[in-house]
N, CA, C and O atoms as a printed pandas DataFrame, in Angstrom:
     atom_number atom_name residue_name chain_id  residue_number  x_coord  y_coord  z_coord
0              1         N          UNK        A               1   -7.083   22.540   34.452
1              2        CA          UNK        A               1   -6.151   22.512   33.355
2              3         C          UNK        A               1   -5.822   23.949   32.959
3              4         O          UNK        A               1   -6.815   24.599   32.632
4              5         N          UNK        A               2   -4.396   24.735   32.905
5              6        CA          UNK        A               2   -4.196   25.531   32.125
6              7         C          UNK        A               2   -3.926   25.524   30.973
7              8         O          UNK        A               2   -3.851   24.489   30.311
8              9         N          UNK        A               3   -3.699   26.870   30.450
9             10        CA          UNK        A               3   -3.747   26.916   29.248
10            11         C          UNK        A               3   -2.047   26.861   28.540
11            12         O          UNK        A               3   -1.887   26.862   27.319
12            13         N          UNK        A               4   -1.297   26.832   29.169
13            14        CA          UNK        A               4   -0.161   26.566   29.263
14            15         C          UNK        A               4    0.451   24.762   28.520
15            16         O          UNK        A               4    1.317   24.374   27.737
16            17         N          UNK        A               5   -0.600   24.170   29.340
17            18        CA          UNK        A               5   -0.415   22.894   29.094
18            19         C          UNK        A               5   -1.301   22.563   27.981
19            20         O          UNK        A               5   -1.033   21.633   27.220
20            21         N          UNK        A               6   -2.385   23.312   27.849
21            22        CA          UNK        A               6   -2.911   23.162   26.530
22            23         C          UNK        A               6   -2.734   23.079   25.289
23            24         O          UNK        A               6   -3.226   22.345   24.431
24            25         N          UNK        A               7   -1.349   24.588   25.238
25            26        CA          UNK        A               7   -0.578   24.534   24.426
26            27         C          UNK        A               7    0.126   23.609   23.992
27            28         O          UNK        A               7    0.098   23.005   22.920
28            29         N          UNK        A               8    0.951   23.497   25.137
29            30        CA          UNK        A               8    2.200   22.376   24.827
30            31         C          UNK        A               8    1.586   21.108   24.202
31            32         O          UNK        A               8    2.229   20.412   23.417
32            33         N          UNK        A               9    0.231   20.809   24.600
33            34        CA          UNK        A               9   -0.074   19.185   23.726
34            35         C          UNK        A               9   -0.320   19.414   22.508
35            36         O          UNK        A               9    0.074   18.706   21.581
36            37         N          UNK        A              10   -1.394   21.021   22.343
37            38        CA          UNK        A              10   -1.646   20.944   21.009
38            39         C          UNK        A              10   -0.511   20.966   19.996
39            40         O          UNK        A              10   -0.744   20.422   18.916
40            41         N          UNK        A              11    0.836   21.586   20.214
41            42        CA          UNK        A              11    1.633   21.360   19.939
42            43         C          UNK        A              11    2.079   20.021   19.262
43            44         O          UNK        A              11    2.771   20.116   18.248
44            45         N          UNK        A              12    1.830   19.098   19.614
45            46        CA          UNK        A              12    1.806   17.424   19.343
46            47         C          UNK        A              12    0.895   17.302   18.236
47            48         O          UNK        A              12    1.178   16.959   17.088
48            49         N          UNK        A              13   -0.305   17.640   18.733
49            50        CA          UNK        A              13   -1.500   17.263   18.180
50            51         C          UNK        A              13   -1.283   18.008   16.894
51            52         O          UNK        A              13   -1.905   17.425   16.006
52            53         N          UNK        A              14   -0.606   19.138   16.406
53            54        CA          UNK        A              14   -0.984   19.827   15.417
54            55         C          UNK        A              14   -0.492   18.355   13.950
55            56         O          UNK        A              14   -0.835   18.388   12.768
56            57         N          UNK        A              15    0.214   17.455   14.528
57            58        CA          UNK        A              15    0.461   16.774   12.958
58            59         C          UNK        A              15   -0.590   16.229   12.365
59            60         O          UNK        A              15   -0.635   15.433   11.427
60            61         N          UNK        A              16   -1.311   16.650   12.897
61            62        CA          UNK        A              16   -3.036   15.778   12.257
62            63         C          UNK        A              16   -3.587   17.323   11.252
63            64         O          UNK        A              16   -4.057   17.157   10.126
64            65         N          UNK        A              17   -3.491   18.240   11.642
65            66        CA          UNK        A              17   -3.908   19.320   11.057
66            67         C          UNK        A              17   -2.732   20.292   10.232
67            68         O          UNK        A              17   -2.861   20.487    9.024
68            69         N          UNK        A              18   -1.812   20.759   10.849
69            70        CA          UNK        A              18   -0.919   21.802   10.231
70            71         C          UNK        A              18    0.490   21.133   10.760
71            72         O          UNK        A              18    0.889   21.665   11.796
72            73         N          UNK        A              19    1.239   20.177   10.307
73            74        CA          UNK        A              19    2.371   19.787   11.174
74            75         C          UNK        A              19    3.450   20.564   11.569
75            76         O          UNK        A              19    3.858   20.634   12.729
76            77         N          UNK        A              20    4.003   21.259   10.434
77            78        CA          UNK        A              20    5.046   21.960   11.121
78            79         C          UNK        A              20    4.921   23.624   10.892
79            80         O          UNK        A              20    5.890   24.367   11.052
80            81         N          UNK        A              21    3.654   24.076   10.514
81            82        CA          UNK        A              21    3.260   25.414   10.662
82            83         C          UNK        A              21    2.912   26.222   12.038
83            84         O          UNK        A              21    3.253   27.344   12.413
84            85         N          UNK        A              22    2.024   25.124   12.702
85            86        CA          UNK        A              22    1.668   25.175   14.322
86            87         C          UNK        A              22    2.681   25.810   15.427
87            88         O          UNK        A              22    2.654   26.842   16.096
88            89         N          UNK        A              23    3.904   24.335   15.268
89            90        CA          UNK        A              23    4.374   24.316   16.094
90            91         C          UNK        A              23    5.805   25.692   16.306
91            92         O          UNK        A              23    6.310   26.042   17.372
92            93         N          UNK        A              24    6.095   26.143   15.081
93            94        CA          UNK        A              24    6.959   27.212   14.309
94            95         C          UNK        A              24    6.095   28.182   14.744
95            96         O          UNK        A              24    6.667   29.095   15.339
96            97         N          UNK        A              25    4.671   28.308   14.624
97            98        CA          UNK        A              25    4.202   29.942   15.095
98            99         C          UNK        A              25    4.536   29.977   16.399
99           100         O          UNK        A              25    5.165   30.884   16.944
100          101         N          UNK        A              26    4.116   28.987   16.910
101          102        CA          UNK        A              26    3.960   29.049   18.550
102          103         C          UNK        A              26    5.365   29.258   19.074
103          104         O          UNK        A              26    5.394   30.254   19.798
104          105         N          UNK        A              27    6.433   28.715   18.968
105          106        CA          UNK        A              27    7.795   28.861   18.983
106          107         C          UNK        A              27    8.192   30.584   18.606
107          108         O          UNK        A              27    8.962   31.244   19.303
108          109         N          UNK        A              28    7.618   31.020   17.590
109          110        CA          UNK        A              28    7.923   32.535   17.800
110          111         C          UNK        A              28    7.101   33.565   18.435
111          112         O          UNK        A              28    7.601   34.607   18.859
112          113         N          UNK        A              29    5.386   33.204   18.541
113          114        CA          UNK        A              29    4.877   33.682   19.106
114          115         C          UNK        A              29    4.823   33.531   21.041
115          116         O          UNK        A              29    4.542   34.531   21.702
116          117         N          UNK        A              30    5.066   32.460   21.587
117          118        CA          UNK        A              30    5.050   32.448   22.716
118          119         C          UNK        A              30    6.281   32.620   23.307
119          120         O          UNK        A              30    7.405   32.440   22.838
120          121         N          UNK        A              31    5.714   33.215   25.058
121          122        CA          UNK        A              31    6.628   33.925   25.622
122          123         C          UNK        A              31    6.762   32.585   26.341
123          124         O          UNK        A              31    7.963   32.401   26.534
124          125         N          UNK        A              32    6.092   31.646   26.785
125          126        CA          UNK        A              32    5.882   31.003   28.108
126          127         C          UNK        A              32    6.973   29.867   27.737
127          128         O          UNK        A              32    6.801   29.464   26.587
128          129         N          UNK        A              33    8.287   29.109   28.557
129          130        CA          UNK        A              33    9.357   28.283   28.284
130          131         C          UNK        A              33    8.741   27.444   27.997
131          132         O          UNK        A              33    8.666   27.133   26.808
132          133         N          UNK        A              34    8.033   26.722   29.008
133          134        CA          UNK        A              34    7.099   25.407   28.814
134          135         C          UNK        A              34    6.868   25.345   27.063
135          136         O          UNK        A              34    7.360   24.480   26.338
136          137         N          UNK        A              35    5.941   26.560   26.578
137          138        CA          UNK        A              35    5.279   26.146   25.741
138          139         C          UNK        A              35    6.295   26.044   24.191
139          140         O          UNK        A              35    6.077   25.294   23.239
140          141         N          UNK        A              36    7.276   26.918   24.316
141          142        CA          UNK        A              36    8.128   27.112   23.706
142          143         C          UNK        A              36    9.093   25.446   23.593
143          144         O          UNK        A              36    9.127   24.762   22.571
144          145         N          UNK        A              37    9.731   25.127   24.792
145          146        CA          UNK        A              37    9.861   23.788   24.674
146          147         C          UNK        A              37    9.482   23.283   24.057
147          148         O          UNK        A              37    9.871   23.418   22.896
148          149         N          UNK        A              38    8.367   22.254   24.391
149          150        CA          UNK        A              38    7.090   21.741   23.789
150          151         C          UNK        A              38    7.164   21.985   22.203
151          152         O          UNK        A              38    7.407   21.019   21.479
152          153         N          UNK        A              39    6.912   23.555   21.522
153          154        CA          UNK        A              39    7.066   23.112   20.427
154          155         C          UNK        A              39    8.550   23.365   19.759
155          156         O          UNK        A              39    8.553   23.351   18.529
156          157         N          UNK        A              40    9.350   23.510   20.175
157          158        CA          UNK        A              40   10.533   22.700   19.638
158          159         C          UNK        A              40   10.889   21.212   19.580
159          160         O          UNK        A              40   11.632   20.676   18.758
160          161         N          UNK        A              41   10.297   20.694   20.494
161          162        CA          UNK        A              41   10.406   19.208   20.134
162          163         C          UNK        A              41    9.408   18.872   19.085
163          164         O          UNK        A              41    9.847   18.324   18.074
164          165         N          UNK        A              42    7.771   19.183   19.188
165          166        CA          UNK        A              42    7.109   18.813   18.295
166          167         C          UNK        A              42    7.509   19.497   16.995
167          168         O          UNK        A              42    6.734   19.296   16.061
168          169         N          UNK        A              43    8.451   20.183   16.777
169          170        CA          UNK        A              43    8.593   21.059   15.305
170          171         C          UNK        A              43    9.966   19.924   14.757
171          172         O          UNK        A              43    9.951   19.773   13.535
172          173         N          UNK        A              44   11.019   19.200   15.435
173          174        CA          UNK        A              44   11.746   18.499   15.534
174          175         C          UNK        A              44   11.454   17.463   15.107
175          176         O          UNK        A              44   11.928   17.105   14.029
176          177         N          UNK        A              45   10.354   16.446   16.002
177          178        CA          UNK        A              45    9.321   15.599   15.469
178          179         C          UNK        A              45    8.790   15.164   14.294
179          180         O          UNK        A              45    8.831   14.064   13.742
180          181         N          UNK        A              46    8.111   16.554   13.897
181          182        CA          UNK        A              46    7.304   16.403   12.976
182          183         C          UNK        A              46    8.910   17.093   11.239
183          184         O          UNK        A              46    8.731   17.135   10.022
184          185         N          UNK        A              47    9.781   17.339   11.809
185          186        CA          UNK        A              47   10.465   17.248   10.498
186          187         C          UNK        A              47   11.809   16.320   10.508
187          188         O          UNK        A              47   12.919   16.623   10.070
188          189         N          UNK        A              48   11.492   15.385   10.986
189          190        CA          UNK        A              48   11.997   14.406   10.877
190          191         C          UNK        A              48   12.038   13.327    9.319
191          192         O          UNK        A              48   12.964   12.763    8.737
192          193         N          UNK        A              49   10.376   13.420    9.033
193          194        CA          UNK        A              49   10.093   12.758    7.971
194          195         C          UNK        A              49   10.623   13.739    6.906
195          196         O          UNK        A              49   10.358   13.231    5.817
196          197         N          UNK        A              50   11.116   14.661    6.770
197          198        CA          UNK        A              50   11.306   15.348    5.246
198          199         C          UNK        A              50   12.804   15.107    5.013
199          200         O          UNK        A              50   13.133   15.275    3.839
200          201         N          UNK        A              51   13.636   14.808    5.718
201          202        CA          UNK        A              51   14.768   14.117    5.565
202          203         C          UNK        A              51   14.309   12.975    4.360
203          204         O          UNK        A              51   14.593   13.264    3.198
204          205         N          UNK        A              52   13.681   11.824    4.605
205          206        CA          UNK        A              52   13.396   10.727    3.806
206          207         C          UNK        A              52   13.001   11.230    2.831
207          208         O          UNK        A              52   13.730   11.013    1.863
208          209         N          UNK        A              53   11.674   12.156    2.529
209          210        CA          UNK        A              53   11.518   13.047    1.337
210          211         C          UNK        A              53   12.124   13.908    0.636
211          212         O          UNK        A              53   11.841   14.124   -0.542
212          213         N          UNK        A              54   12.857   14.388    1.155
213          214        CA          UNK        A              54   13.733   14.950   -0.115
214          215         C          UNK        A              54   14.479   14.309   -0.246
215          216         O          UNK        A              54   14.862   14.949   -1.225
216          217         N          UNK        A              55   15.375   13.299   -0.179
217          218        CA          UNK        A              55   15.791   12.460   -0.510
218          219         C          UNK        A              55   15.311   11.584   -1.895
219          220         O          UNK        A              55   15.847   11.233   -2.946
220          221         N          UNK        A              56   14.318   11.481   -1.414
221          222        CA          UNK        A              56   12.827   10.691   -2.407
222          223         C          UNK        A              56   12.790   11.537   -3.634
223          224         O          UNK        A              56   12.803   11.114   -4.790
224          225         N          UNK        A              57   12.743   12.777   -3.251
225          226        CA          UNK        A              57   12.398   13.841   -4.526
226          227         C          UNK        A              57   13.578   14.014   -5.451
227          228         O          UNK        A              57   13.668   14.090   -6.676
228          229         N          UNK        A              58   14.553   14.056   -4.355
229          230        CA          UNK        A              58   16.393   13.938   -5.861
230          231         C          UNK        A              58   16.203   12.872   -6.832
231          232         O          UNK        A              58   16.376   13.017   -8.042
232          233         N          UNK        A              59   15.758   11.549   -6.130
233          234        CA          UNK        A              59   16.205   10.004   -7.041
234          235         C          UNK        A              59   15.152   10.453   -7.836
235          236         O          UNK        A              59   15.489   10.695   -8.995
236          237         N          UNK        A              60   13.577   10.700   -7.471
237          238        CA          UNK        A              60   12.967   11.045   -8.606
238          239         C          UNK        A              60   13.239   11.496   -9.476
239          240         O          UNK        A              60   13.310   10.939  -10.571
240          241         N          UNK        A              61   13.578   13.186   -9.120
241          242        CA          UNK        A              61   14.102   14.069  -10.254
242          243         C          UNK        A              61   15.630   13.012  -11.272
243          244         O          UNK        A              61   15.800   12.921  -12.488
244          245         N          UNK        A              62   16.090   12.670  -10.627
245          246        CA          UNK        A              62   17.163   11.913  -11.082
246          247         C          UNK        A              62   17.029   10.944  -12.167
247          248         O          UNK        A              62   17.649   10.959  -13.230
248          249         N          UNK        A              63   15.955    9.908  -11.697
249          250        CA          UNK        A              63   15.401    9.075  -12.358
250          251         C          UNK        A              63   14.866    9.569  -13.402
251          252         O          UNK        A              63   14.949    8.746  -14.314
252          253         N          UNK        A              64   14.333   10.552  -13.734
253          254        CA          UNK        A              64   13.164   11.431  -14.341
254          255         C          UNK        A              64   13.862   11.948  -15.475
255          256         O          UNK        A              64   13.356   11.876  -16.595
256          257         N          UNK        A              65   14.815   12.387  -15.307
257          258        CA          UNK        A              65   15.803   13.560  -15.704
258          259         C          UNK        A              65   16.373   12.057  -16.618
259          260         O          UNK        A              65   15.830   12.069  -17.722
260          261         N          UNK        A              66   17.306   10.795  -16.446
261          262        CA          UNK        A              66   17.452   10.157  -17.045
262          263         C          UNK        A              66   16.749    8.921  -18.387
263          264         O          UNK        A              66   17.163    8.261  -19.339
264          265         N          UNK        A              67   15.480    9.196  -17.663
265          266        CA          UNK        A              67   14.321    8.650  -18.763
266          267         C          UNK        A              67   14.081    9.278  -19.845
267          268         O          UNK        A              67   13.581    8.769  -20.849
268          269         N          UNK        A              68   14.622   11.120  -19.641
269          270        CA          UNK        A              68   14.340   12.087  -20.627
270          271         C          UNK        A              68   15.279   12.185  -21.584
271          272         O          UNK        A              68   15.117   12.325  -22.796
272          273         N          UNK        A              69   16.622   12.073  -20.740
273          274        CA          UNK        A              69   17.325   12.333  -22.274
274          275         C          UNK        A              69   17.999   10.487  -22.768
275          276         O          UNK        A              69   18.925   10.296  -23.557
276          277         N          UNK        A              70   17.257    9.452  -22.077
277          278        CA          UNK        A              70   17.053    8.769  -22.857
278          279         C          UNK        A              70   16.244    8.522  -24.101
279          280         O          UNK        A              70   16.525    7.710  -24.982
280          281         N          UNK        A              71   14.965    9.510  -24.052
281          282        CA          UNK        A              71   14.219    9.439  -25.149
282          283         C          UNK        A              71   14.922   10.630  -25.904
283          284         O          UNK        A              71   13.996   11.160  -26.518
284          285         N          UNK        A              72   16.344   11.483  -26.240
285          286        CA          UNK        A              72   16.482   12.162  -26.933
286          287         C          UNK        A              72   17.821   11.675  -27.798
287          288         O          UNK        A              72   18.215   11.811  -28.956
288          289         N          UNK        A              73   18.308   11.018  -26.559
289          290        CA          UNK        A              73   20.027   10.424  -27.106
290          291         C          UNK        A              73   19.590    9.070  -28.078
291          292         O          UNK        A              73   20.328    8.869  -29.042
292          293         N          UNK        A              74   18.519    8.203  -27.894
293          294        CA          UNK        A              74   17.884    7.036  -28.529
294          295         C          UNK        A              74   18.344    5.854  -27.092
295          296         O          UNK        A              74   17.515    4.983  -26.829
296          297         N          UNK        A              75   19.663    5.913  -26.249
297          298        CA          UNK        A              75   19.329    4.835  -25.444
298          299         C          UNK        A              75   18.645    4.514  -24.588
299          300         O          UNK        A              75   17.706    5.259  -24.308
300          301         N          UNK        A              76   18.826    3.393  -23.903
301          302        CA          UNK        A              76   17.772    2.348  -22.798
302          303         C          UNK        A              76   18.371    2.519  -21.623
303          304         O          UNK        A              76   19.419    2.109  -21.121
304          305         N          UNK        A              77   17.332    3.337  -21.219
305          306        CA          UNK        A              77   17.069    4.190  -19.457
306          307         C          UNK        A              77   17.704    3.059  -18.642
307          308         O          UNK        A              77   17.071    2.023  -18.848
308          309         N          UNK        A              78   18.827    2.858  -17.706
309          310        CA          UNK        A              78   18.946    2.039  -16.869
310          311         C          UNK        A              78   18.005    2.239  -15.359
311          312         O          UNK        A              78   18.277    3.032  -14.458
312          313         N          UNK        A              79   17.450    1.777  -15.380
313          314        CA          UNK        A              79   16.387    1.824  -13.987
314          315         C          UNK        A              79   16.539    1.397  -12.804
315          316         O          UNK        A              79   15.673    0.758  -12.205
316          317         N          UNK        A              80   17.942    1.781  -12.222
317          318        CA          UNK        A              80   18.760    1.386  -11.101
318          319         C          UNK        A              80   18.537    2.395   -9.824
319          320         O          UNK        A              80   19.073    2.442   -8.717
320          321         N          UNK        A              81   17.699    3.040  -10.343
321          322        CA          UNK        A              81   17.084    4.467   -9.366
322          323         C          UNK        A              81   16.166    3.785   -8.346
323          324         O          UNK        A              81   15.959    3.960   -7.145
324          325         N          UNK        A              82   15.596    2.765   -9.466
325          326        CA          UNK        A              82   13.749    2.155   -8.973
326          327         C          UNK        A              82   13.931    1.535   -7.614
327          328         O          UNK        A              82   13.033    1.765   -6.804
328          329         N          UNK        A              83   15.107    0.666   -7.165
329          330        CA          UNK        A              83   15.107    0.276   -5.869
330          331         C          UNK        A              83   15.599    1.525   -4.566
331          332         O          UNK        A              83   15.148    1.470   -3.422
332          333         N          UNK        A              84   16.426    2.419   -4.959
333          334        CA          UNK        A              84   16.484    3.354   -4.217
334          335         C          UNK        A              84   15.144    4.054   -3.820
335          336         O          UNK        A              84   14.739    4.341   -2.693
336          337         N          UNK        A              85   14.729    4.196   -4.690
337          338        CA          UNK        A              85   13.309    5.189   -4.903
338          339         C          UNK        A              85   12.118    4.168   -3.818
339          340         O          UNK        A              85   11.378    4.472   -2.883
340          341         N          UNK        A              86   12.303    3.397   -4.244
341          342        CA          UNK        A              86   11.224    2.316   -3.395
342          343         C          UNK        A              86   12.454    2.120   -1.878
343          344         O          UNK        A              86   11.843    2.390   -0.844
344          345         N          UNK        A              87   13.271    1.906   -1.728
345          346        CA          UNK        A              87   13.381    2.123   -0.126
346          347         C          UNK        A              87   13.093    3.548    0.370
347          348         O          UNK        A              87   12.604    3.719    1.486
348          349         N          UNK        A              88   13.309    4.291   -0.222
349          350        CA          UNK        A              88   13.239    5.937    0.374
350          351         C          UNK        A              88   11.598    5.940    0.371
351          352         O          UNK        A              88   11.148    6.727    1.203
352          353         N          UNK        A              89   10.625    5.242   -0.373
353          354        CA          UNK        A              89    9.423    5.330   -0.056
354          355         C          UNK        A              89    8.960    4.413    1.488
355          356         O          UNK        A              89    7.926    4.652    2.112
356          357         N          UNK        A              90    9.706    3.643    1.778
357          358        CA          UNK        A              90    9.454    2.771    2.550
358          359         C          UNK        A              90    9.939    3.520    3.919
359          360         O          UNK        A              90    9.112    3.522    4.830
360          361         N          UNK        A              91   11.504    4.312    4.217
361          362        CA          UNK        A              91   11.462    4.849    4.694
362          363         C          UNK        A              91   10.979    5.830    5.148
363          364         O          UNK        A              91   11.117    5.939    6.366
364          365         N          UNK        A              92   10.351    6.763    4.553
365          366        CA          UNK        A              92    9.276    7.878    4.310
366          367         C          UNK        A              92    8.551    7.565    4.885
367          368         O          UNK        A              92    8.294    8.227    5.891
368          369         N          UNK        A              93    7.855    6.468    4.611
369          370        CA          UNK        A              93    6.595    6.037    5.481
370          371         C          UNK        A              93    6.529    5.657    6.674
371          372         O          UNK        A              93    5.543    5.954    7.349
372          373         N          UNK        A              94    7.656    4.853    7.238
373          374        CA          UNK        A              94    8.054    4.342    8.623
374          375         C          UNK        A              94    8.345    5.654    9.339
375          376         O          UNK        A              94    7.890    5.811   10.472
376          377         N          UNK        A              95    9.019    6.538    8.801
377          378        CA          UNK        A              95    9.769    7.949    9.595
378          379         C          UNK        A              95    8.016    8.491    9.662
379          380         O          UNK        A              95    7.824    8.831   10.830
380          381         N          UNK        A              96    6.722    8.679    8.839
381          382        CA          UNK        A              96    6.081    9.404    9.374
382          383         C          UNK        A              96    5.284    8.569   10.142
383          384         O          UNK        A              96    4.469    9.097   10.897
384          385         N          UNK        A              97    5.355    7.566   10.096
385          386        CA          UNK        A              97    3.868    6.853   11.156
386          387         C          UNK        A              97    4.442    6.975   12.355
387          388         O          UNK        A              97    3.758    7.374   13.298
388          389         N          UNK        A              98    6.288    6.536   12.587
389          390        CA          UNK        A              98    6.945    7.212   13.861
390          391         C          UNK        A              98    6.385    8.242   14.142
391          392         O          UNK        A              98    5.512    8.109   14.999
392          393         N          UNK        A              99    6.530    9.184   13.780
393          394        CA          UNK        A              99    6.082   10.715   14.115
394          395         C          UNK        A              99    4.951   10.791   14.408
395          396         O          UNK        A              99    4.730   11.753   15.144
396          397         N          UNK        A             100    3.650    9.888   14.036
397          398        CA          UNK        A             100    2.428   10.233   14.153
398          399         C          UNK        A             100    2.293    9.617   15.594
399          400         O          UNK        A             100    1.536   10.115   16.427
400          401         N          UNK        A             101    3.017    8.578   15.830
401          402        CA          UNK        A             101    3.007    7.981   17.255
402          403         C          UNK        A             101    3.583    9.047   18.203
403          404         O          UNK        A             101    2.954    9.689   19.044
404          405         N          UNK        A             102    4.894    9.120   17.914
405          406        CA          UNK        A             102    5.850    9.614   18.997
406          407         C          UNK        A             102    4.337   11.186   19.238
407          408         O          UNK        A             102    3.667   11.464   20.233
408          409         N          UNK        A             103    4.348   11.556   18.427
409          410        CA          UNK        A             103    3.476   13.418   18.540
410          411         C          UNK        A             103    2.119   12.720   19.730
411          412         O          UNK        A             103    1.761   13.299   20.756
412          413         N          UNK        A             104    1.725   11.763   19.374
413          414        CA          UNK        A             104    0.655   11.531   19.959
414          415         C          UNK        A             104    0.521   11.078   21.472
415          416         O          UNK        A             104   -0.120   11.529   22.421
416          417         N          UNK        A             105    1.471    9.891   21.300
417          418        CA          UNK        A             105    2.319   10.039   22.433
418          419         C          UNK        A             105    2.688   11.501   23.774
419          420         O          UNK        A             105    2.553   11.598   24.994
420          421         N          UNK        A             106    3.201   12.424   22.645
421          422        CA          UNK        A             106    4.085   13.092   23.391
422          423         C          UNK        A             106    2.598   13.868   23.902
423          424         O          UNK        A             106    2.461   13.977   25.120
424          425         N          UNK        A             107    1.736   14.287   23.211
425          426        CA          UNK        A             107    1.038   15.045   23.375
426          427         C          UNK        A             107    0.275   14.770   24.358
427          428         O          UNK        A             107    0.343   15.684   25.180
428          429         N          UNK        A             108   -0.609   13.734   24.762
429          430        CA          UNK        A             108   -1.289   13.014   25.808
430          431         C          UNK        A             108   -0.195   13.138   26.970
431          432         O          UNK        A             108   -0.899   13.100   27.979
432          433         N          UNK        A             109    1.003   13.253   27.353
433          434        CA          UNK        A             109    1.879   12.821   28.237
434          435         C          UNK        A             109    2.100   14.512   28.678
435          436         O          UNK        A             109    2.246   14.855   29.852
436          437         N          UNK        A             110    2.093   15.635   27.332
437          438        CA          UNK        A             110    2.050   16.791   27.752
438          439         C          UNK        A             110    0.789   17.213   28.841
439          440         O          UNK        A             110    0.766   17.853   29.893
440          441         N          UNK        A             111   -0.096   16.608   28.134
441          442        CA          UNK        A             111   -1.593   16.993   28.803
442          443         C          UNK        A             111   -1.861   16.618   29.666
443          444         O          UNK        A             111   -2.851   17.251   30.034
444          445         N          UNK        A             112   -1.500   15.579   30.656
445          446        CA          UNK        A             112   -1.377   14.922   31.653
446          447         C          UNK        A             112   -0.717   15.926   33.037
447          448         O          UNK        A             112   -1.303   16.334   34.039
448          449         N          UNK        A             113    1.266   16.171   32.435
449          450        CA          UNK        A             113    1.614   16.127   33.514
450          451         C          UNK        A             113    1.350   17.793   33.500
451          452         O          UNK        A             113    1.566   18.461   34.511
């Protein structure tokens, strides 16, 4: 086994430990294509899920922001956020367990060939 290919899986593997810090050093630090590849897809991968999260974080703030100056104006917060907010959690979660597969996936398949 080189170390070449070592890279490229840990690359995968990093979403268990540092997800998209790993794969971003290695991408500027390495010279080698392979490994460079490798973590452009796993850096791709693994920010996939923050799409769904920030998303998540506007309706919050949104929601949040309207509960507040409901308690200043005196009216009743309409809470039409709450189902958005709960699919974007649902999505969130599906987009990262994808990712935890696909990385794991990819990574074993790096290490292989």
């Amino acid at each position: 086994m080189d170390n070449p290919r070592i890279l490229s899986s840990i690359n995968y593997f990093s979403i268990l430990f540092a997800p998209v810090l790993f794969p971003f050093i290695l991408l500027l630090a390495s010279g080698d294509g392979l490994v460079r590849r490798h973590a452009k897809r796993a850096l791709a991968i693994q920010l996939m899920p923050a799409l769904p999260l920030a998303a998540l974080l506007v309706m919050t703030f949104i929601g949040a922001n309207e509960v507040r100056e409901a308690a200043f104006t005196g009216t009743v917060p309409s809470f039409g956020h709450a189902g958005m907010t709960a699919l974007l959690s649902l999505l969130y979660a599906i987009f990262q367990g994808a990712a935890f597969v696909w990385c794991t996936v990819a990574g074993i398949r790096a290490l292989r060939t």
